[in-house]
gemmi code that builds the backbone of each chain (N, CA, C; Angstrom):
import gemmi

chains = {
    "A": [
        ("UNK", (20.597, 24.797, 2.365), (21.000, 23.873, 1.292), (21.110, 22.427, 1.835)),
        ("UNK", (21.799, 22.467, 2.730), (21.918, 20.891, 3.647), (20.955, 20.348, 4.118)),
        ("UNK", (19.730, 21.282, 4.677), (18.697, 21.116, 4.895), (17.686, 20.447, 3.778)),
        ("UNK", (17.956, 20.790, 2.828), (17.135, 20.353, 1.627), (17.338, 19.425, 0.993)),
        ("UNK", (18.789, 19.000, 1.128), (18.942, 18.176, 0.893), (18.745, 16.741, 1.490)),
        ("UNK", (18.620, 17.194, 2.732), (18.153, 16.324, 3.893), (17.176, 15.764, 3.696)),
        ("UNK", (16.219, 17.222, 3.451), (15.263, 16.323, 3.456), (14.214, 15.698, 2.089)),
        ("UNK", (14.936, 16.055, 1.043), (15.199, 15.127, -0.232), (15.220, 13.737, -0.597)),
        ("UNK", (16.597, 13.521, 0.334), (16.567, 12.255, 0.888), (15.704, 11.371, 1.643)),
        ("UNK", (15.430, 12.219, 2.874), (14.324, 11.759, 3.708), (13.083, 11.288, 2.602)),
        ("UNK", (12.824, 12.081, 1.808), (11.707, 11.914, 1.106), (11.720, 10.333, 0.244)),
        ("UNK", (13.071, 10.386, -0.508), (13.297, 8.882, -1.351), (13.528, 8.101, -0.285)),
        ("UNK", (13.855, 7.868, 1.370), (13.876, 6.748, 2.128), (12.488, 6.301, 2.585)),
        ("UNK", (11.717, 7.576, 3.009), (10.517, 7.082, 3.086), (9.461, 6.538, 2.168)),
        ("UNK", (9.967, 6.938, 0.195), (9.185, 6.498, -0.470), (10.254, 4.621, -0.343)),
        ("UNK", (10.961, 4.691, -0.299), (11.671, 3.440, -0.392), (10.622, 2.094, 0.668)),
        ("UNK", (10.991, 3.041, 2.025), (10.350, 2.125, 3.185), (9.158, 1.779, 2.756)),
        ("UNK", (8.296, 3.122, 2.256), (6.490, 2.535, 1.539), (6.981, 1.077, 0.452)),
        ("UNK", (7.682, 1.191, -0.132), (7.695, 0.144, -1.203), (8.034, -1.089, -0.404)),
        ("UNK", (8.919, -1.092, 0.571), (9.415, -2.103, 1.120), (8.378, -2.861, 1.930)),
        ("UNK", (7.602, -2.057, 2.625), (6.317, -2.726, 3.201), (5.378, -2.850, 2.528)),
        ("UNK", (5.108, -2.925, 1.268), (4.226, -3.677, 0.550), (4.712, -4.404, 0.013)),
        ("UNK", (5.952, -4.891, 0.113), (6.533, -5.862, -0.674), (6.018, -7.319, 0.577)),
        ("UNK", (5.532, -6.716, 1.882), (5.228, -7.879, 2.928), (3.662, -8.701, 3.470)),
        ("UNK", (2.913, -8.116, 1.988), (1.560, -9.058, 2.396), (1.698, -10.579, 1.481)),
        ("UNK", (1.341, -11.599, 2.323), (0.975, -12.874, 1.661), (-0.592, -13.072, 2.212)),
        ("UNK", (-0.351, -14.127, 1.610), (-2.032, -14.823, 1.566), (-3.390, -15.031, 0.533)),
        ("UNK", (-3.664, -16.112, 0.865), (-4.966, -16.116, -0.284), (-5.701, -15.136, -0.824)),
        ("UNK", (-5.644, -15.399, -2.011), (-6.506, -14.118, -2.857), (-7.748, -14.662, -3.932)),
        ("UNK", (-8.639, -13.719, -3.978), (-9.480, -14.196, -4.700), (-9.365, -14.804, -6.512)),
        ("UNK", (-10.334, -15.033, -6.990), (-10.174, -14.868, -8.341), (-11.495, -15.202, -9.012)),
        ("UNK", (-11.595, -14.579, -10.591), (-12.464, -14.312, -10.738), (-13.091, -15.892, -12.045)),
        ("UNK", (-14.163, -15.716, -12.061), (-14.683, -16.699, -13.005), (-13.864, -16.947, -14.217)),
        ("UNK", (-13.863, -18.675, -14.242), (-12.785, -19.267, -15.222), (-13.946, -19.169, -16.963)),
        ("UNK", (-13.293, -18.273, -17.412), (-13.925, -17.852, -18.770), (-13.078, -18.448, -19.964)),
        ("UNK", (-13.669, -18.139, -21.515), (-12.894, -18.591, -22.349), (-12.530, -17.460, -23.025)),
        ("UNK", (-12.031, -17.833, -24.184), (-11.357, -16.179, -24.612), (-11.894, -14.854, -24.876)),
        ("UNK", (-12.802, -15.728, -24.945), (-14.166, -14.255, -25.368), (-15.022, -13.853, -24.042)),
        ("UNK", (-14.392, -13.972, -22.854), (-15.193, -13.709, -21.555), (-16.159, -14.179, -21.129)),
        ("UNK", (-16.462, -15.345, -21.969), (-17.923, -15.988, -21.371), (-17.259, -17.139, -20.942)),
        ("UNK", (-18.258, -17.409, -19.473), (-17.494, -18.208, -18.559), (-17.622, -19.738, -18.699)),
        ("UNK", (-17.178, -20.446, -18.083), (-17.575, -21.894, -18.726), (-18.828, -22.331, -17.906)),
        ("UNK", (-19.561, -23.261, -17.908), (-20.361, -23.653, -17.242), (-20.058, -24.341, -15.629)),
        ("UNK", (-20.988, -24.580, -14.640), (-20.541, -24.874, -13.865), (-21.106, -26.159, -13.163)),
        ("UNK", (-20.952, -26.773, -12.888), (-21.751, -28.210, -12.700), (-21.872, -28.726, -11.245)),
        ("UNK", (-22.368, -28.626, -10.583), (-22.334, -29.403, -9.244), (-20.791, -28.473, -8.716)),
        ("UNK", (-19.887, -28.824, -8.116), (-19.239, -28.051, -7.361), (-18.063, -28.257, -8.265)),
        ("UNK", (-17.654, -28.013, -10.016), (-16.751, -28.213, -11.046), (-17.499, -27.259, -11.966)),
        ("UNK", (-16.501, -27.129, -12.470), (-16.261, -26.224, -14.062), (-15.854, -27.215, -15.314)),
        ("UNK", (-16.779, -27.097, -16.069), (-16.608, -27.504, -17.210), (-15.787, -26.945, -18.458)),
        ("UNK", (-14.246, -27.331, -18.826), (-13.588, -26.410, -19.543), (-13.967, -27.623, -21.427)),
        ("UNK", (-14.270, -26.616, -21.845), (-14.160, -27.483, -23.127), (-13.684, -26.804, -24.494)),
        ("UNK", (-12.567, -25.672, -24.194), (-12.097, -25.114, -25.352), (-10.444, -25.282, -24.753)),
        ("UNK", (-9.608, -25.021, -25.977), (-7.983, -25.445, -25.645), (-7.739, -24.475, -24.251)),
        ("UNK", (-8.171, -22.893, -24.551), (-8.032, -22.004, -23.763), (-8.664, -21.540, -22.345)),
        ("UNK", (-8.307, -21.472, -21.652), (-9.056, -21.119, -20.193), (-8.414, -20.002, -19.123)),
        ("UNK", (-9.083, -19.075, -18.931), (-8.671, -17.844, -18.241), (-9.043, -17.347, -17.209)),
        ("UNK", (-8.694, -16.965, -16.014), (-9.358, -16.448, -15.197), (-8.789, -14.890, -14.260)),
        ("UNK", (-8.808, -14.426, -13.711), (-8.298, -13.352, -13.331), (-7.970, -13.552, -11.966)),
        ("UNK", (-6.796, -12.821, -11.024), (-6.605, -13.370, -9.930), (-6.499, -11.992, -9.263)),
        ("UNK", (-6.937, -11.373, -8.236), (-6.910, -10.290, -7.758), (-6.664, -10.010, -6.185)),
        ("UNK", (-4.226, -9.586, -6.809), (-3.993, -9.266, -5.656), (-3.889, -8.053, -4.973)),
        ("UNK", (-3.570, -7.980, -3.698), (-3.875, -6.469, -3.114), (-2.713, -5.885, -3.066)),
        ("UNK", (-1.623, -6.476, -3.962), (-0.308, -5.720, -3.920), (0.419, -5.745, -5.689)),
        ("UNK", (2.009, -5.398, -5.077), (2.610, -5.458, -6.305), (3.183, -6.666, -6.405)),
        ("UNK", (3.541, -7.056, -7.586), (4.245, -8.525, -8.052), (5.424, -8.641, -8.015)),
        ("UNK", (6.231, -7.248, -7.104), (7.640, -7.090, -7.189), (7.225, -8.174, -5.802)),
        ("UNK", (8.619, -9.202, -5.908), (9.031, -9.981, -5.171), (7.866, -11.009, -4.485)),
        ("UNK", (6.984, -11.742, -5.796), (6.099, -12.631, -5.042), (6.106, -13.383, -6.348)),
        ("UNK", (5.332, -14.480, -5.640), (4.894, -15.732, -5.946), (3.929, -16.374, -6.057)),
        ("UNK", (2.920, -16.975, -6.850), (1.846, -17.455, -6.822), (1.676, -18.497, -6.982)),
        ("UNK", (1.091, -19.373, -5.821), (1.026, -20.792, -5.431), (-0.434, -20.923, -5.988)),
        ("UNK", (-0.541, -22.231, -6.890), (-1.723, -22.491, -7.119), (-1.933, -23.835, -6.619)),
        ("UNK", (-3.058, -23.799, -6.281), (-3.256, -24.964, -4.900), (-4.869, -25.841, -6.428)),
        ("UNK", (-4.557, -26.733, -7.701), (-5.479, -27.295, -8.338), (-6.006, -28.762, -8.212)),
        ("UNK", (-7.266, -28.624, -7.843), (-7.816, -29.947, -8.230), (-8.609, -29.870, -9.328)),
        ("UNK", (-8.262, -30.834, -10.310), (-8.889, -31.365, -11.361), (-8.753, -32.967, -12.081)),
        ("UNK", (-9.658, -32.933, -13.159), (-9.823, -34.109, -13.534), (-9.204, -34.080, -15.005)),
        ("UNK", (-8.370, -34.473, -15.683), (-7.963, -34.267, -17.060), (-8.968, -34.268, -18.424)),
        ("UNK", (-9.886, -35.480, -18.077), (-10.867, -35.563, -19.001), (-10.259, -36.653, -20.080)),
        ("UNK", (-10.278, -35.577, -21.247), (-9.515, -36.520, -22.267), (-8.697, -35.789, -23.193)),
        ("UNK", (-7.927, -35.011, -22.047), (-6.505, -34.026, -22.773), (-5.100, -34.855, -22.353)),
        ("UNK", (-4.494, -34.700, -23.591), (-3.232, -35.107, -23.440), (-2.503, -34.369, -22.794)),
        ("UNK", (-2.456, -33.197, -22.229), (-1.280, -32.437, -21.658), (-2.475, -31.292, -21.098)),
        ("UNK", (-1.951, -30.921, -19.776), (-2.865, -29.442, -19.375), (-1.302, -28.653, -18.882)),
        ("UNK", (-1.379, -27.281, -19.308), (-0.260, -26.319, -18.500), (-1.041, -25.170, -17.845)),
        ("UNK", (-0.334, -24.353, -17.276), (-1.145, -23.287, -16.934), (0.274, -21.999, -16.789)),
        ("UNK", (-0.087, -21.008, -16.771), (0.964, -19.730, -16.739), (0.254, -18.105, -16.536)),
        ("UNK", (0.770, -17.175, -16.506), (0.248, -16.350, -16.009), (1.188, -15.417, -17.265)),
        ("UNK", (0.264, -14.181, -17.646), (0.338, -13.162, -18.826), (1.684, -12.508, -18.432)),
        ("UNK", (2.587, -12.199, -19.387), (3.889, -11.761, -19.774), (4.140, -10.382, -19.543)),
        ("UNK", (3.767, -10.096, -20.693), (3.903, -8.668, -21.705), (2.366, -8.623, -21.795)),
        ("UNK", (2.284, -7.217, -22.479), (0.893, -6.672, -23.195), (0.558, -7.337, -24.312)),
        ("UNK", (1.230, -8.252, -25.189), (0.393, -9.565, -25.959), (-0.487, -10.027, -25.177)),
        ("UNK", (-1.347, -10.705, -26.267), (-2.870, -11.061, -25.423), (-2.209, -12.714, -24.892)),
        ("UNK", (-1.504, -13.112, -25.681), (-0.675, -14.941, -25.605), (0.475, -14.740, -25.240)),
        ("UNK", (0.816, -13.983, -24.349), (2.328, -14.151, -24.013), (2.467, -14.924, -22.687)),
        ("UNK", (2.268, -16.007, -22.607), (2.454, -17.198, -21.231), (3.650, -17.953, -21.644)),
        ("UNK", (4.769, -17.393, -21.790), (5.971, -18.440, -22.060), (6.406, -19.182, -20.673)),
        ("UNK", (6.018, -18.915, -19.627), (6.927, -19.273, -18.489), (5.249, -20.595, -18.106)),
        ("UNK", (4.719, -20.972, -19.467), (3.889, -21.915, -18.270), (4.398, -22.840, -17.831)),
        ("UNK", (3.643, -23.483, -17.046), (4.154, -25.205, -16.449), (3.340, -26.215, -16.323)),
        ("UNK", (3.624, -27.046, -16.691), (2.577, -28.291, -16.713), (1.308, -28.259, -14.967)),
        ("UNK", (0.640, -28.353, -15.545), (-1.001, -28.605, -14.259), (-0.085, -29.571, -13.793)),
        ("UNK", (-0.581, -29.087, -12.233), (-0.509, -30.227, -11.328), (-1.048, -29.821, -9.627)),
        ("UNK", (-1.115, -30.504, -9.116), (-1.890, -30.331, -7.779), (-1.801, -28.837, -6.642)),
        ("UNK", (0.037, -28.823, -6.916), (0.877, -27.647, -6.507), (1.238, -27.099, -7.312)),
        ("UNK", (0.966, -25.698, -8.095), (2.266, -25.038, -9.314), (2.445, -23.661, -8.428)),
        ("UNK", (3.799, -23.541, -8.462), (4.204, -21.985, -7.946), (4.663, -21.783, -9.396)),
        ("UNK", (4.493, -20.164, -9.737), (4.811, -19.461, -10.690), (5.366, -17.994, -9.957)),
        ("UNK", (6.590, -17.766, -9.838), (6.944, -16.434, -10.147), (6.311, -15.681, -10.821)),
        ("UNK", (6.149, -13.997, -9.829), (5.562, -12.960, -10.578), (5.991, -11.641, -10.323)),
        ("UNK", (7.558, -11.865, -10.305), (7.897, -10.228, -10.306), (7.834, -9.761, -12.383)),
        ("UNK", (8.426, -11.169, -12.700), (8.324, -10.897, -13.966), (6.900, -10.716, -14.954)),
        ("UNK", (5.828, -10.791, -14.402), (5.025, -10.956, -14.973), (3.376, -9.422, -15.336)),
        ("UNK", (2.790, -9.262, -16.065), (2.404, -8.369, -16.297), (0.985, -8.152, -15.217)),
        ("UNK", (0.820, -7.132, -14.514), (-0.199, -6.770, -13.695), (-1.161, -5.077, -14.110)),
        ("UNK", (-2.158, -5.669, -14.147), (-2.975, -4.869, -14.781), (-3.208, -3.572, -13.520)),
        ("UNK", (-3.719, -2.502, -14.248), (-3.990, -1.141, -13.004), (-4.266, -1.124, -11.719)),
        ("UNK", (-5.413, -2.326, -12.226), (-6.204, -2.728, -11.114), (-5.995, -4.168, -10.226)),
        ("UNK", (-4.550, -4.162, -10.290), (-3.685, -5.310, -9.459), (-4.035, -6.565, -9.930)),
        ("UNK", (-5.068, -6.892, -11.009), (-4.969, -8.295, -10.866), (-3.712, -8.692, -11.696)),
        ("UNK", (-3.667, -10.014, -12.319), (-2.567, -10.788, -12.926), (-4.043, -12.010, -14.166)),
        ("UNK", (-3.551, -12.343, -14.724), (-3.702, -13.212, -15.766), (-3.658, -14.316, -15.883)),
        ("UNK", (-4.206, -15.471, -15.546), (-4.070, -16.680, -15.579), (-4.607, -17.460, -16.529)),
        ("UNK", (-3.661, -18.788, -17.457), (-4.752, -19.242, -18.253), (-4.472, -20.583, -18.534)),
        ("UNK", (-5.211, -21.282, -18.465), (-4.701, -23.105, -18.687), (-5.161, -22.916, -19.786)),
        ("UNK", (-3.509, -23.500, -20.513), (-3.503, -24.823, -21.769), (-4.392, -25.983, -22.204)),
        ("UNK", (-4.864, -26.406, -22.537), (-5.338, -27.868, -22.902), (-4.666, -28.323, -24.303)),
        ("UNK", (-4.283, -29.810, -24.108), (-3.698, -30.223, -25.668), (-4.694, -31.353, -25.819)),
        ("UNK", (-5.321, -31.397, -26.775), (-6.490, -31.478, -27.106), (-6.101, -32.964, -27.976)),
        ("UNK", (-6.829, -33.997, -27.947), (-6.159, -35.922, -28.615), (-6.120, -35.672, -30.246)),
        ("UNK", (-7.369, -34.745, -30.404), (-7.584, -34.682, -32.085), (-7.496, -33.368, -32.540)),
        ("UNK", (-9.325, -32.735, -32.498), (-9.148, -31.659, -32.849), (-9.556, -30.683, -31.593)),
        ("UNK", (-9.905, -29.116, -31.611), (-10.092, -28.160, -30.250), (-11.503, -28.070, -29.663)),
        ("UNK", (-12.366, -28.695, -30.748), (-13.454, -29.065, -30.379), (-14.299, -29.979, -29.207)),
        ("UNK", (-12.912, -31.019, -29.386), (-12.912, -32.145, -28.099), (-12.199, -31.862, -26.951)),
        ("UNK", (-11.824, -31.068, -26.988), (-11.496, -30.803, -25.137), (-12.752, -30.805, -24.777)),
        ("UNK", (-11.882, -31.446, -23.323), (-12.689, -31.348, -22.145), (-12.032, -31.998, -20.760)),
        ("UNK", (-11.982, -30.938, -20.524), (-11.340, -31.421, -18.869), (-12.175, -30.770, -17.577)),
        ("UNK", (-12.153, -31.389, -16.351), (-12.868, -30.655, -15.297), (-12.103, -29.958, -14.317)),
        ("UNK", (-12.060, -28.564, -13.945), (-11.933, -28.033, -12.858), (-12.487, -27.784, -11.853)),
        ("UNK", (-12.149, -29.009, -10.390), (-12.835, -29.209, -9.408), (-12.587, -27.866, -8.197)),
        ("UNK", (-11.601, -27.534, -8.550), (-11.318, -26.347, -7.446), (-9.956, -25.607, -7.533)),
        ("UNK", (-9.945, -24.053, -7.508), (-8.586, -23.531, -7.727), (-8.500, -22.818, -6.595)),
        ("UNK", (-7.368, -22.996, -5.893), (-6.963, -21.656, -4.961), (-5.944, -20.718, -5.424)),
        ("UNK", (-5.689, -19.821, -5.026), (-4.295, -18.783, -5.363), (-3.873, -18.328, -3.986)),
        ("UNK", (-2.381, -18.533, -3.692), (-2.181, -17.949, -2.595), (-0.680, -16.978, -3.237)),
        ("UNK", (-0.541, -15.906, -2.087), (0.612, -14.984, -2.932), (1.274, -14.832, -1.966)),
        ("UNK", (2.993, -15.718, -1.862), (4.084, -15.618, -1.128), (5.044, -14.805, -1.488)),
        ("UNK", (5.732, -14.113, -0.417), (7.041, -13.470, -0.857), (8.185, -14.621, -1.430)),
        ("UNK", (9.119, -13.876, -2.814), (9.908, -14.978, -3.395), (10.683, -13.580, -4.060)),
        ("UNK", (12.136, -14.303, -3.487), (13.393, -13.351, -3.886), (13.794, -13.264, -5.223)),
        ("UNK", (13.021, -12.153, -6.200), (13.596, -12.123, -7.553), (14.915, -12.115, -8.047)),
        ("UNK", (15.267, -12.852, -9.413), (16.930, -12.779, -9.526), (17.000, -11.745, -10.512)),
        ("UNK", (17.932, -11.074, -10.751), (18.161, -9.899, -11.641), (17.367, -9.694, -12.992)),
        ("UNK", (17.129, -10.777, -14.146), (16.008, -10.595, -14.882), (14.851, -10.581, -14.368)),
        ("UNK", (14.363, -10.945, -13.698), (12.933, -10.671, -13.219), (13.099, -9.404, -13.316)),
        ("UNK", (13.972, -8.732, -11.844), (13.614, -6.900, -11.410), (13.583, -6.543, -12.779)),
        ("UNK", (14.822, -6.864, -13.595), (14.785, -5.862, -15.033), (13.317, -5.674, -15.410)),
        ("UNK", (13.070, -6.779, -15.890), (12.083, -6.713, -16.319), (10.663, -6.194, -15.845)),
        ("UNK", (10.715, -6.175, -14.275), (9.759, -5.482, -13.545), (9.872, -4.224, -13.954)),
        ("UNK", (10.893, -3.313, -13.720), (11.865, -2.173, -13.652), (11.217, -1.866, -15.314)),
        ("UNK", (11.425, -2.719, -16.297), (10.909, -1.970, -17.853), (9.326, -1.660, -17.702)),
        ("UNK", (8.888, -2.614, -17.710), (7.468, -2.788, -17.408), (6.848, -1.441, -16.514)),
        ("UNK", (7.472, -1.389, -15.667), (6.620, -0.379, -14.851), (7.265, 1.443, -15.779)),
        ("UNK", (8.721, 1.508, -15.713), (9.086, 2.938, -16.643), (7.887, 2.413, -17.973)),
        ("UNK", (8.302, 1.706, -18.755), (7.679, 2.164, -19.881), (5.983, 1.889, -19.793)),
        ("UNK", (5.764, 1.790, -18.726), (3.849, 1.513, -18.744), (3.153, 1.018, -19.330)),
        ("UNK", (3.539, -0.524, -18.845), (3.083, -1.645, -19.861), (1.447, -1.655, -19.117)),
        ("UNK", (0.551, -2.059, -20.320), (-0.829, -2.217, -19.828), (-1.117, -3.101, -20.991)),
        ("UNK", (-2.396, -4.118, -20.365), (-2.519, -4.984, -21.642), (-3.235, -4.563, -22.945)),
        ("UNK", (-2.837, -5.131, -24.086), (-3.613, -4.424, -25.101), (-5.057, -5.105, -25.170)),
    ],
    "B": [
        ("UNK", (13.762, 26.980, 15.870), (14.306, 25.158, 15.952), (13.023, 24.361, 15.585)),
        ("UNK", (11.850, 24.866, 15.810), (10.832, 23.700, 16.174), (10.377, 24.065, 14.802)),
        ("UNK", (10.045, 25.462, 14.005), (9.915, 26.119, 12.758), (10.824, 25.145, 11.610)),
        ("UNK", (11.871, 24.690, 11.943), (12.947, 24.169, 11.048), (12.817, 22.686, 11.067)),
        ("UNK", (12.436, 21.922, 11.935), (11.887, 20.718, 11.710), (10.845, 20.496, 11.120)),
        ("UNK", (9.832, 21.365, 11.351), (8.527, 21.568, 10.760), (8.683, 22.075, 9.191)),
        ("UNK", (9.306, 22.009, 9.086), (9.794, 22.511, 7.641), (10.663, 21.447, 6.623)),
        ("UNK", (11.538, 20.880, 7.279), (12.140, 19.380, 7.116), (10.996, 18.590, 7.090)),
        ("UNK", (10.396, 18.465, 7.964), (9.276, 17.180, 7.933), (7.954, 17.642, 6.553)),
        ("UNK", (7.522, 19.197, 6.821), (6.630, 18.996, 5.158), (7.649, 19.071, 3.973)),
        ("UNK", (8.425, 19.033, 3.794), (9.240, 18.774, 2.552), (9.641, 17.776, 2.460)),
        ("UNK", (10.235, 16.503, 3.706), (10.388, 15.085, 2.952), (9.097, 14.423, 2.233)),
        ("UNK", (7.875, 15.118, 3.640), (6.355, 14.438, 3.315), (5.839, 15.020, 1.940)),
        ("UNK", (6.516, 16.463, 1.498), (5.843, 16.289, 0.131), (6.540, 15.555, -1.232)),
        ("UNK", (8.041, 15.655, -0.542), (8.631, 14.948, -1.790), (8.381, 13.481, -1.789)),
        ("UNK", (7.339, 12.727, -0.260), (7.681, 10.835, -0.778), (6.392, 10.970, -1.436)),
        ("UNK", (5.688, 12.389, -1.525), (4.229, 12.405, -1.648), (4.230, 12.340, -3.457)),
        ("UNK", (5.039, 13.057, -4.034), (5.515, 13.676, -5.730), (6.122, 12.474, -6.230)),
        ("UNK", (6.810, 11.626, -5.536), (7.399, 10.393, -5.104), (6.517, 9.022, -6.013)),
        ("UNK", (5.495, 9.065, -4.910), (4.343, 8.048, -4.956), (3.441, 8.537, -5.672)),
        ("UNK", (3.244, 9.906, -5.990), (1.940, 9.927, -7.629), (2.482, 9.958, -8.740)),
        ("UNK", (3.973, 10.173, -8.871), (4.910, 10.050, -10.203), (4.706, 8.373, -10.267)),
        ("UNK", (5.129, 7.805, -9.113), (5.102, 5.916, -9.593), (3.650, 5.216, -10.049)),
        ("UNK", (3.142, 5.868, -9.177), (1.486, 5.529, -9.359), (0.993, 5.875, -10.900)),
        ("UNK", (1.643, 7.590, -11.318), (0.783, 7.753, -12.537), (1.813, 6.851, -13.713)),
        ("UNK", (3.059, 6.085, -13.471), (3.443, 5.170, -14.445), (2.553, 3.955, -14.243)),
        ("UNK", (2.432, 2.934, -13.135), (1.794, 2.138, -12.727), (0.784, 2.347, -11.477)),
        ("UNK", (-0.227, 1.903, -11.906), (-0.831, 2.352, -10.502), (-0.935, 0.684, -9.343)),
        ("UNK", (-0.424, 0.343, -10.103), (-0.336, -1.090, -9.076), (1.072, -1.338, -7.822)),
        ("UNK", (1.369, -0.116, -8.031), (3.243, -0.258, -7.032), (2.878, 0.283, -6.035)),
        ("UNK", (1.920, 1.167, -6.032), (1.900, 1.732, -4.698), (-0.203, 2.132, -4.517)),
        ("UNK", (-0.505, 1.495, -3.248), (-1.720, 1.573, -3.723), (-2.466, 2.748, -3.251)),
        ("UNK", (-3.446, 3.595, -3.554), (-3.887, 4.606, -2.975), (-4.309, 4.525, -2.013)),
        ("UNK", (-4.391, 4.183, -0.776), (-4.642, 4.952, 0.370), (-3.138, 5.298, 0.722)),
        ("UNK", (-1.609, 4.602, 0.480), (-0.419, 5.764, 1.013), (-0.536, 6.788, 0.461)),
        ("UNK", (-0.718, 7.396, -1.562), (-1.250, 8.576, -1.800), (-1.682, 9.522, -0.852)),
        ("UNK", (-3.243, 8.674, -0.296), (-4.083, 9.477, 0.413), (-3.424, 9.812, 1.656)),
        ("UNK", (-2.606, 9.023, 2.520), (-2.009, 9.309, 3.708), (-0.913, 10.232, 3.464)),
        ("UNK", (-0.323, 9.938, 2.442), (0.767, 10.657, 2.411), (0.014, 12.426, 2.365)),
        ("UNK", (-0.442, 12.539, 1.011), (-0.959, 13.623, 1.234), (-1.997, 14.357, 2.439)),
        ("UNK", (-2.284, 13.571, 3.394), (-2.985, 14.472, 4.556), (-1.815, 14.684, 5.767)),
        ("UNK", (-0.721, 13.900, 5.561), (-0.012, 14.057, 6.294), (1.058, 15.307, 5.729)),
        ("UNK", (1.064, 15.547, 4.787), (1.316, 16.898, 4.464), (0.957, 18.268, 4.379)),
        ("UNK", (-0.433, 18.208, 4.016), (-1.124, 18.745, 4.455), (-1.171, 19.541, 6.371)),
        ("UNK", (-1.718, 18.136, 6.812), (-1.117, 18.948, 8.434), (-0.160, 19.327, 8.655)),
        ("UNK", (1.482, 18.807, 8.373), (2.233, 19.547, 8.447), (2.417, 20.391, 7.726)),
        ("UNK", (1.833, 21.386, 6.771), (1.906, 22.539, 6.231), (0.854, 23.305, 6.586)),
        ("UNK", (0.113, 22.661, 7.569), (-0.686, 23.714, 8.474), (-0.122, 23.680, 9.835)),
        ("UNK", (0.647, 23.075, 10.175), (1.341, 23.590, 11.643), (2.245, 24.577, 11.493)),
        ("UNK", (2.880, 24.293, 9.952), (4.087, 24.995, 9.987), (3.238, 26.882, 9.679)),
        ("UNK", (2.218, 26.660, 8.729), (1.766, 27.907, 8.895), (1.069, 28.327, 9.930)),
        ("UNK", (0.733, 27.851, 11.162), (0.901, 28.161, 12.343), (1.645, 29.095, 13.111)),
        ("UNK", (2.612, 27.822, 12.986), (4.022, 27.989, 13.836), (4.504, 29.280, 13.753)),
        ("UNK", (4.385, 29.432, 12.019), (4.881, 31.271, 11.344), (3.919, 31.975, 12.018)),
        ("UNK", (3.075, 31.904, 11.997), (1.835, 33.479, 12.743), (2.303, 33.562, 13.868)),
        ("UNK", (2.975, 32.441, 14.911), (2.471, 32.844, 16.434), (4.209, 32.982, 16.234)),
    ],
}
model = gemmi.Model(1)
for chain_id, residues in chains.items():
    chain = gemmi.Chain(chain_id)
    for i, (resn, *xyz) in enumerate(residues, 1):
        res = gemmi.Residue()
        res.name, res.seqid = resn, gemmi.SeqId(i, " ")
        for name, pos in zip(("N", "CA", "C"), xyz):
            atom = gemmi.Atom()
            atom.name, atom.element = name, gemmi.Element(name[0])
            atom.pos, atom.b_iso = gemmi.Position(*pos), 0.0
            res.add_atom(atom)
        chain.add_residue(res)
    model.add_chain(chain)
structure = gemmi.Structure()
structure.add_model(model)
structure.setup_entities()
């Protein structure tokens, strides 16, 4: 009986320790072509991307979980002739759930324990554009994106919310 | 003695093993498959030493 219980335990410390050491890769990660909502990608021009709809998406694909990390986006771009650019990373299983974006800028870290990760580890990324008139006239240039993924100490809503997400098996719709 | 460790060790290794395909089949992004795969060969051998161990 003691025995079994032993090694019961043993069993949830060692699944613990597995979790704990994947909680310890950083570093640059790839990502995939900056598309518009309908998956077709934008054009590409000399060594820039041409964005010319409000919406812009791309996929970022890390080799871990989003419990306790961070995603540094390292952007160069050119505004064009948008009044405001943000960028944020997918929520929930809504297709528009980016509430936590943040205004573009050279450096954006975004927290991502809270955030939704698909089967296949990637995450969701999508710049805003606010457009002078109508959505027709965007246009801004993206000269270059990096993604890098640091460890970052979640505060209690995040885990929750990690913690729902993963019991109830959120996947995007 | 050596029968009884061997016996401790495939039962933690199968329970972090029931462990990690219960988390996996909620998300498969928490834990990535090759520990699955390790986990399970490492159980595996130890449930062939231990049926070993019993014959001799």
């Amino acid at each position: 009986m003691v025995r079994s219980l032993t090694a019961i335990l043993s069993g949830v410390v060692v699944t613990a320790l597995l979790l704990l050491a994947s909680l310890l890769p950083q570093g640059l990660r790839d990502h995939g072509p900056v598309e518009n909502i309908h998956g077709i990608p934008y054009p590409a021009e000399d060594d820039h991307i041409i964005i010319t709809e409000p919406l812009a998406h791309a996929d970022i694909y890390l080799n871990e979980s989003v419990l306790a990390k961070k995603l540094v986006l390292e952007i160069d771009f050119d505004p064009g002739n948008t009044t405001g650019l943000a960028v944020g990373v997918r929520e929930d299983p809504f297709w528009l759930s980016y509430d936590g974006r943040v205004p573009a800028a050279r450096t954006v870290v975004i927290p991502l324990t809270d955030k939704l990760q698909e089967p296949n580890r990637s995450i969701d990324l999508m710049f805003f554009a606010e457009a002078p008139r109508s959505p027709g006239e965007v246009g801004w240039e993206l000269h270059s994106l990096s993604a890098r993924v640091e460890y970052a100490l979640p505060d209690w809503p995040q885990l929750r919310n990690y913690a729902r997400s993963i019991l109830y098996r959120e996947r995007a719709l | 003695m050596k029968q009884s460790l061997l016996t401790s060790v495939f039962l933690f290794l199968t329970i972090a093993l029931a462990l990690v395909v219960f988390t996996r089949w909620l998300h498969p992004a928490v834990f990535p498959l090759g520990i699955q795969y390790s986990l399970a060969a490492l159980s595996i051998l130890a449930g062939m030493f231990l049926v070993l161990c019993h014959e001799n």
